[in-house]
C-alpha positions in Angstrom: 68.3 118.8 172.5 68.2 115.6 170.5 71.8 113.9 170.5 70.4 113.1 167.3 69.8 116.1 166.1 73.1 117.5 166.2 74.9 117.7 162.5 74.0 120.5 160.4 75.1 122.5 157.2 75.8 125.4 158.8 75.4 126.3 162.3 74.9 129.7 163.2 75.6 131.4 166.6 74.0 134.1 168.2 70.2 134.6 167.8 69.9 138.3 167.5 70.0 140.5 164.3 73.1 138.7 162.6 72.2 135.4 163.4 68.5 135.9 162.3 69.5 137.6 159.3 72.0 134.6 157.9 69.0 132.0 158.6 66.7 134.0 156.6 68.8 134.4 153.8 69.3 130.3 153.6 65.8 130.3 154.0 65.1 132.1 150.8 68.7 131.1 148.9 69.8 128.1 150.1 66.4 126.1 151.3 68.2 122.7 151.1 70.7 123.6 153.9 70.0 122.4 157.1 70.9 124.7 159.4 70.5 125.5 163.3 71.0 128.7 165.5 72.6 128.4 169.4 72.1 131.1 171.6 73.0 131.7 175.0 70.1 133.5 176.3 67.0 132.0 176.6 65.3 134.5 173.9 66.3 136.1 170.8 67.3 139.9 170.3 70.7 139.7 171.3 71.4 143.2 172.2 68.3 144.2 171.8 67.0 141.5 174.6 70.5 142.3 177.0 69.9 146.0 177.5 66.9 146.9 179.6 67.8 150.6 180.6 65.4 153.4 180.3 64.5 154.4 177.0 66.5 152.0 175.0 66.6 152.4 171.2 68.2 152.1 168.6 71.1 155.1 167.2 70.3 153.8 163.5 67.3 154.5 161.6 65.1 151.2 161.3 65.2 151.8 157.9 68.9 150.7 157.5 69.1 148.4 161.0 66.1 146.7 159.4 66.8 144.3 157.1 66.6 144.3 153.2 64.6 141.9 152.9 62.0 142.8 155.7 60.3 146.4 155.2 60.1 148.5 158.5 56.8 149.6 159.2 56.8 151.6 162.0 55.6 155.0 161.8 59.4 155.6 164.0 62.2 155.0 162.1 64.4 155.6 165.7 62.7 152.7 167.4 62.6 151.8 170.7 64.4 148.5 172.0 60.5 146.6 172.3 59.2 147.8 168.7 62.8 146.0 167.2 62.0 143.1 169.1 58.7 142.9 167.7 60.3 143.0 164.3 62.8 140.1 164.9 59.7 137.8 166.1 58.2 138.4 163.5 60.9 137.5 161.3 61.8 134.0 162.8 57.8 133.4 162.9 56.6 134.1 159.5 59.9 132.6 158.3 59.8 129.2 160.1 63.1 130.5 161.7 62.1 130.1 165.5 62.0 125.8 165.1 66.0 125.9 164.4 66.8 128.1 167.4 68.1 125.9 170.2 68.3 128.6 173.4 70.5 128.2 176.5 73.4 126.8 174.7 76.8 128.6 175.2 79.5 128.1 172.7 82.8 127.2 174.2 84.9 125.5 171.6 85.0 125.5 167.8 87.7 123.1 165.9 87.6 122.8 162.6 88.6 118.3 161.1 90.1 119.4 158.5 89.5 115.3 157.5 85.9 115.2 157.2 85.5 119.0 156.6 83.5 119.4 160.3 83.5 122.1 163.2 83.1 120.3 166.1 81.3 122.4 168.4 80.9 122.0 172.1 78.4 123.9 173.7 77.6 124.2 177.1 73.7 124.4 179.3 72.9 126.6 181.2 73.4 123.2 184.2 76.9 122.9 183.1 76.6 120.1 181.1 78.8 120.0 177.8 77.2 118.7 173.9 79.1 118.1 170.8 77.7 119.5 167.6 79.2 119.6 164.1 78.7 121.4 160.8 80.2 122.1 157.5 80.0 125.3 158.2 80.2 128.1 161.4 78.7 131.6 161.1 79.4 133.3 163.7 76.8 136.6 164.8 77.7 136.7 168.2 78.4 140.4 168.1 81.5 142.3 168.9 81.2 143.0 172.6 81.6 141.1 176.4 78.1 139.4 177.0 80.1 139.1 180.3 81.9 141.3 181.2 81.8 145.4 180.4 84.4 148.0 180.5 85.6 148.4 184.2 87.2 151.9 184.2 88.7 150.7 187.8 86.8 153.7 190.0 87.3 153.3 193.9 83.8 153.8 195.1 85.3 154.4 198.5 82.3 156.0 200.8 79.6 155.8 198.1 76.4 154.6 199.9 74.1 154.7 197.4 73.0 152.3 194.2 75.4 151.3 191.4 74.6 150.4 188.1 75.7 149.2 184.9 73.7 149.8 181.9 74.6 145.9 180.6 72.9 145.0 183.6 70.0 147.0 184.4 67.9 145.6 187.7 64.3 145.3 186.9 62.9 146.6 189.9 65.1 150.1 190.2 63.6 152.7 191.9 64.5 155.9 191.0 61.7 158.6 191.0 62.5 161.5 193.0 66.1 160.2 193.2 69.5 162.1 192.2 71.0 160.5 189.2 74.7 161.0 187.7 75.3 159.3 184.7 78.9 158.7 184.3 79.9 158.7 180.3 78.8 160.8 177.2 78.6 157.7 174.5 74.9 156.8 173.1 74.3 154.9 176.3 74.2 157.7 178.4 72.7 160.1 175.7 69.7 157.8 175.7 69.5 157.2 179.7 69.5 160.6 180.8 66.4 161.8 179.0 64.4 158.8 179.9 65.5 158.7 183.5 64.8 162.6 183.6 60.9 162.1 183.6 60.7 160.6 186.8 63.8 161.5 188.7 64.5 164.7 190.7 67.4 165.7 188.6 70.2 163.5 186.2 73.5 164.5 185.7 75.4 163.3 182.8 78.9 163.3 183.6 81.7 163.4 181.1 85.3 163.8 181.1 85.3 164.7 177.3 82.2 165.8 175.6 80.5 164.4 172.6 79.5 165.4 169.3 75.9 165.2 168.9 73.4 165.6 166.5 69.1 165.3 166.6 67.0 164.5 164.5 62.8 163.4 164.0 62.0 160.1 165.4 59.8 160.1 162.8 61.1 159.6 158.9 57.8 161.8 157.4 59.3 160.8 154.0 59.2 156.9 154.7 55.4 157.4 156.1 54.2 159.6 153.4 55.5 157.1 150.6 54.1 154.1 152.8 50.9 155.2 152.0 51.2 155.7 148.2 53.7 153.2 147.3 53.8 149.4 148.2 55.6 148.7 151.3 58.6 146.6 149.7 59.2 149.9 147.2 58.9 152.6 149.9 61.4 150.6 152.3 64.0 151.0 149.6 63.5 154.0 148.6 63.7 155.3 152.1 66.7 152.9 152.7 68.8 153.8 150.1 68.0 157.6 151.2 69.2 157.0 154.2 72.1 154.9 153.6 73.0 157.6 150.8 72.7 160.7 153.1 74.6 158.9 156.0 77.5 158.2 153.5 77.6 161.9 152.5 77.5 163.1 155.9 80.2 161.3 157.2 82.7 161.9 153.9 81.6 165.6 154.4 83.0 165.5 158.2 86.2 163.6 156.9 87.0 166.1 153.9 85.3 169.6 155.9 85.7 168.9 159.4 85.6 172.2 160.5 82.4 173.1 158.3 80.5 170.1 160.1 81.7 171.5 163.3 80.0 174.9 162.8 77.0 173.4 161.7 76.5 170.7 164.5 77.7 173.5 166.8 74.7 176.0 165.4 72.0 172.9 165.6 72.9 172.2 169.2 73.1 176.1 170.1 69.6 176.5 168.6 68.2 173.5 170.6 69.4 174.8 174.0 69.0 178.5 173.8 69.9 179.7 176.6 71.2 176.4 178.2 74.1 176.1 175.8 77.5 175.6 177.2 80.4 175.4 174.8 82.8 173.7 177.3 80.4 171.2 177.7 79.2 170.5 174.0 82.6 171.0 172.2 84.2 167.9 171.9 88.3 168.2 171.3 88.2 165.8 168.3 86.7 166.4 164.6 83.4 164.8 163.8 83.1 161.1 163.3 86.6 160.6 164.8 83.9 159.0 167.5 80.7 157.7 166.5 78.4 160.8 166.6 75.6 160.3 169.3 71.9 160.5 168.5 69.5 162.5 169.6 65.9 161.8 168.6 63.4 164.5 168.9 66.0 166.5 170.6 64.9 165.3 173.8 68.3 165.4 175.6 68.4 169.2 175.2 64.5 169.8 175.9 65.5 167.5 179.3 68.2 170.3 179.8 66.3 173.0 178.7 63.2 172.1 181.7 65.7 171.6 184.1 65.5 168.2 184.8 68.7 166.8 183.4 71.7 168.9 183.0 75.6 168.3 181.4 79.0 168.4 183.6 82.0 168.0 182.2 85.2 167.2 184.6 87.1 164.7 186.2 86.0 162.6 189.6 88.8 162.8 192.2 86.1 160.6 194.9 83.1 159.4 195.3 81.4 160.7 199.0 78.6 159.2 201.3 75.9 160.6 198.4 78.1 163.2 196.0 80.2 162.6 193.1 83.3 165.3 194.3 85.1 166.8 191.0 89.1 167.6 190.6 87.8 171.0 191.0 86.2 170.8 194.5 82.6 170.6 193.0 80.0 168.1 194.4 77.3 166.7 192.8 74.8 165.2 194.7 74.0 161.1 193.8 71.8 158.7 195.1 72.1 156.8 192.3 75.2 156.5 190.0 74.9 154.6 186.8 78.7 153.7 185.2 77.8 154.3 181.4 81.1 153.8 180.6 81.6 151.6 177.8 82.1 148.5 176.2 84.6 145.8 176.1 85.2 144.3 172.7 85.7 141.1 172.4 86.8 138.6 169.4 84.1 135.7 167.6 81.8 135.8 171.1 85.0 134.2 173.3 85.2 131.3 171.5 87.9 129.1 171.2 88.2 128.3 167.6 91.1 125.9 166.3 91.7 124.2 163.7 93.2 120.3 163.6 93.8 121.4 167.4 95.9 124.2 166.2 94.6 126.9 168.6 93.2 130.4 166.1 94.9 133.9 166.7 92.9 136.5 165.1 95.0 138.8 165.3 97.1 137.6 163.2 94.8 137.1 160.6 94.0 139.2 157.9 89.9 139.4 156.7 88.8 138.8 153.6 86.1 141.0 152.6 85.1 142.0 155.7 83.3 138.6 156.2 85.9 135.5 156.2 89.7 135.3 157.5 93.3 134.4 155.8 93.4 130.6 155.2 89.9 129.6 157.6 88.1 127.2 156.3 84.4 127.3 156.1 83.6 130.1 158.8 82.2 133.6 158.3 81.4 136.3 160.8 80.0 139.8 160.9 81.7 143.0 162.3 79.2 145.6 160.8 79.6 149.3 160.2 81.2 151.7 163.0 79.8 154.9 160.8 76.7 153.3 159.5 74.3 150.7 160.5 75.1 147.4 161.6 72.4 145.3 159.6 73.9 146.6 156.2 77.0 144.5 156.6 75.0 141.5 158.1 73.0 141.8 154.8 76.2 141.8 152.7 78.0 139.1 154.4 74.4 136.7 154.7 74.7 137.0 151.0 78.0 136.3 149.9 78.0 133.3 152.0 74.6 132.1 150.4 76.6 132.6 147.1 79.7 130.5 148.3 77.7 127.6 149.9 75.9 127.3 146.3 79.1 127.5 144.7 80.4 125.0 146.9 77.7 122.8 145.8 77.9 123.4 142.4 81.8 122.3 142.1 81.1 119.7 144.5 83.3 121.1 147.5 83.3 120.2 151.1 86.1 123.1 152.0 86.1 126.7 151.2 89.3 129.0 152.4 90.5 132.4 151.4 94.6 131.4 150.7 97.3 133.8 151.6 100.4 132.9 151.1 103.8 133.8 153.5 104.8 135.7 150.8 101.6 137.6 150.1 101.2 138.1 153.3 104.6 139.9 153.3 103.6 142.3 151.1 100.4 143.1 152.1 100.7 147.0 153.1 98.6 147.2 156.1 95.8 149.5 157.3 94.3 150.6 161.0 91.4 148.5 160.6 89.5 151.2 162.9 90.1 154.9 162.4 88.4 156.0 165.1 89.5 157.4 168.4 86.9 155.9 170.6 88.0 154.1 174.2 86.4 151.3 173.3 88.0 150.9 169.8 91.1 151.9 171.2 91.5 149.3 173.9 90.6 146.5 171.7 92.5 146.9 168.6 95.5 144.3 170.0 92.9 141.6 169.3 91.3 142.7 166.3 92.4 140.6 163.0 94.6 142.6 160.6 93.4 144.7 158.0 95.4 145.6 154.5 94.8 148.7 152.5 93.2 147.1 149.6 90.3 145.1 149.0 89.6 142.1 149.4 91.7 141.5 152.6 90.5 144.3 154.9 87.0 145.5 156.9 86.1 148.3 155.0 84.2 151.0 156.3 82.2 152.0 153.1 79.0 150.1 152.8 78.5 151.5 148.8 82.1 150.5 148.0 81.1 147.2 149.5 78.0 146.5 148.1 78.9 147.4 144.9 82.6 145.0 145.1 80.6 142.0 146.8 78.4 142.1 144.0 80.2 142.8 140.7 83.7 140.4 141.8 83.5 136.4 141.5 83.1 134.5 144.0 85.6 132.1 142.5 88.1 135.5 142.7 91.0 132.8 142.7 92.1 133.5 146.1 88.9 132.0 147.5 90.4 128.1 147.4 88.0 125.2 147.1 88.9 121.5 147.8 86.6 118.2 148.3 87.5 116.0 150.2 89.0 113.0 148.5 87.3 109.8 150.4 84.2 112.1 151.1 81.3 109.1 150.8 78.9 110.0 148.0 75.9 109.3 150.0 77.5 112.5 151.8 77.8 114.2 148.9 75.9 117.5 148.3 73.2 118.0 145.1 74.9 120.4 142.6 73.3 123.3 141.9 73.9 126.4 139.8 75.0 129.5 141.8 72.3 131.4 143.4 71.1 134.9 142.1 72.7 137.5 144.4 70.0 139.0 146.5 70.2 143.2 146.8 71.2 144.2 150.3 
């Protein structure tokens, strides 16, 4: 990279679907910005490059994971890792994205000069060597999980002697037809390896110490293809989006108000799938649905796997691992050439960075958000933690928008700095909320270094995308909490055109 091409507008981190989704909203509502994406990999995709397992896809429909400005047209609307990378290079293509990307540049530090209104950023090459960047503004779309580093549930392999892997880092040149296969975890991961592994091995055993609820449905939306061919793209996407987006909100209220009426009928669904092959101690999980994320199963090709005999569900604990078996508490043995550890993720907070600001090292967690997008009294930084019960691109959307809307606003009252303030006091009463009801191992182990969440809006991640859509949209900008300052020696050869505030785009 240029040393001269280093100062930007906003600088944007992570090339995958957050960090492609902010650039093309400045693209279309803030074209003056200049603006550049680091990533760390040496393509873009984020997850969607990372995870190389068998039969990788997304647990979303495309027509929400999509974004709302770029209609999804696939003839699946549960799309396989490839067909959404397609989509994303597409995007950064036709959208002149790709020429701001700058790849193999890890983030390492991020402090905020309060006296010139900078982040100074330092990044680091793939050789080790370190380069400073700066920008008015950080948005951070790194994700929410260890690049690095997945969750190590600590098992003692002891006289294993066959393969290990972890689905974050899938080798490319596994061998595993005719193999034994156990599949240790009952998350989407391992819903989506079994089946896919199943074609070509001898037999794969998903093993779970809890089960899962689970729920299939068509890979293929026939509504979304039927009004694709009678409507104009653009108007069938959202139509089909807002479908889907409606029908996943009802579903998961229905689960929180009737739990035990979804249970009965995920219970019947999964009973009719299997037939015969249904086992309730294996397919009745101890918690209400949605207290985890419910797992996916397109085309119902988990249960036809079980059903032909080629994959099959245990549910128990390991007490060791032998020469080429997994041996259960209960004396069972399974036999395993191959074990793959689908055991979860480790969260972890704004990519690893270290963010300060005026050297003042950042603790997140002791921050509260505001509006799901920016935090208690940091400046000039955004980031995006989308929807545990609903698609991650619909809060990208959201939060791409609102900080379109407060970069114009910024312009437009002549502002170099841009801080949600909270006093001690306010802060005091603020009656706070679990910012993650959900029971999930992952959640659960991360929420000591999750930022705080209130009960009321605006200072909390909400979990509601049609509460937040309609809030982003209908309250200021200028809310009076959001503080806005210029700097007072700023030179005005610096100084930014005013504009008006941009028309808020519908995400």
């Amino acid at each position: 990279m240029d040393s001269s091409d280093s100062d930007f507008d906003v600088l944007i981190v992570g090339a995958g679907i957050s960090g492609i989704g902010m650039a093309a909203h400045l693209e279309m509502h803030c074209p003056d910005k200049r603006y550049a994406i680091v990533e760390r990999r040496e393509r873009i995709g984020g997850t969607w490059d990372l995870f190389r397992y068998p039969g990788v896809r997304s647990d979303s429909d495309m027509h929400t994971l999509g974004f709302v400005f770029e209609p999804w047209r696939h003839e699946k609307s549960i799309a396989d890792g490839s067909s959404i990378l397609e989509y994303l290079d597409r995007i950064v293509d036709e959208r002149g994205i790709r020429e701001n990307i700058r790849f193999g540049l890890r983030v390492e530090t991020a402090d905020f000069d309060s006296a010139t209104a900078r982040w100074v950023v330092t990044v680091v090459t793939a050789e080790g060597e370190r380069k400073r960047l700066t920008a008015n503004w950080l948005y951070l779309g790194s994700g929410y999980y260890d690049y690095d580093e997945p969750y190590d549930p600590g098992f003692e392999l002891g006289d294993f002697q066959g393969e290990v892997v972890h689905p974050q880092f899938w080798p490319d040149d596994l061998a595993y037809e005719g193999k034994n296969v156990v599949v240790i975890g009952s998350g989407a991961t391992a819903v989506t390896i079994v089946p896919a592994m199943a074609e070509r091995a001898a037999k794969v055993t998903m093993l779970q110490r809890t089960p899962t609820w689970m729920f299939s449905r068509p890979a293929r939306d026939r509504l979304a293809n039927f009004l694709r061919k009678v409507l104009p793209s653009e108007t069938a996407y959202k139509i089909t989006r807002w479908k889907n987006v409606v029908m996943q909100d009802v579903g998961f209220k229905r689960a929180q108000t009737k739990p035990e009426q979804v249970k009965e009928f995920l219970t019947k669904k999964m009973q009719e799938h299997l037939g015969d092959s249904y086992d309730a101690n294996s397919f009745t999980p101890p918690y209400d649905p949605w207290d985890q994320r419910l797992c996916l199963v397109p085309d119902a090709d988990l249960f036809e796997a079980i059903k032909r005999g080629d994959a099959q569900v245990v549910t128990g604990r390991i007490a060791r691992f032998a020469p080429e078996a997994v041996v259960l508490e209960d004396g069972s043995e399974i036999p395993a050439d191959i074990l793959v550890t689908a055991t979860g993720l480790k969260l972890a907070v704004v990519g690893k960075i270290a963010v300060s600001v005026d050297g003042d090292p950042v603790d997140f967690s002791q921050r509260f958000y505001y509006k799901g997008c920016m935090f208690s009294n940091l400046p000039n930084l955004a980031v995006v933690f989308g929807y545990l019960n609903a698609s991650w691109t619909l809060r990208a959307d959201l939060n791409a928008a609102y900080v379109c809307d407060v970069l114009n606003l910024m312009d437009a009252k002549g502002a170099d700095i841009a801080a949600p303030a909270l006093s001690q006091a306010e802060e005091d009463a603020l009656e706070e909320d679990d910012i993650f009801d959900f029971s999930s191992g992952y959640i659960q182990r991360s929420k000591a270094i999750m930022p705080r969440n209130a009960v009321g809006f605006p200072w909390r991640l909400n979990q509601d995308y049609r509460v937040d859509r309609k809030q982003m949209k209908s309250d200021p900008i200028d809310d009076g909490i959001l503080h806005f300052k210029a700097l007072p020696h700023a030179p005005a050869d610096d100084a930014a055109p005013a504009r008006s505030p941009a028309t808020r785009t519908a995400s």
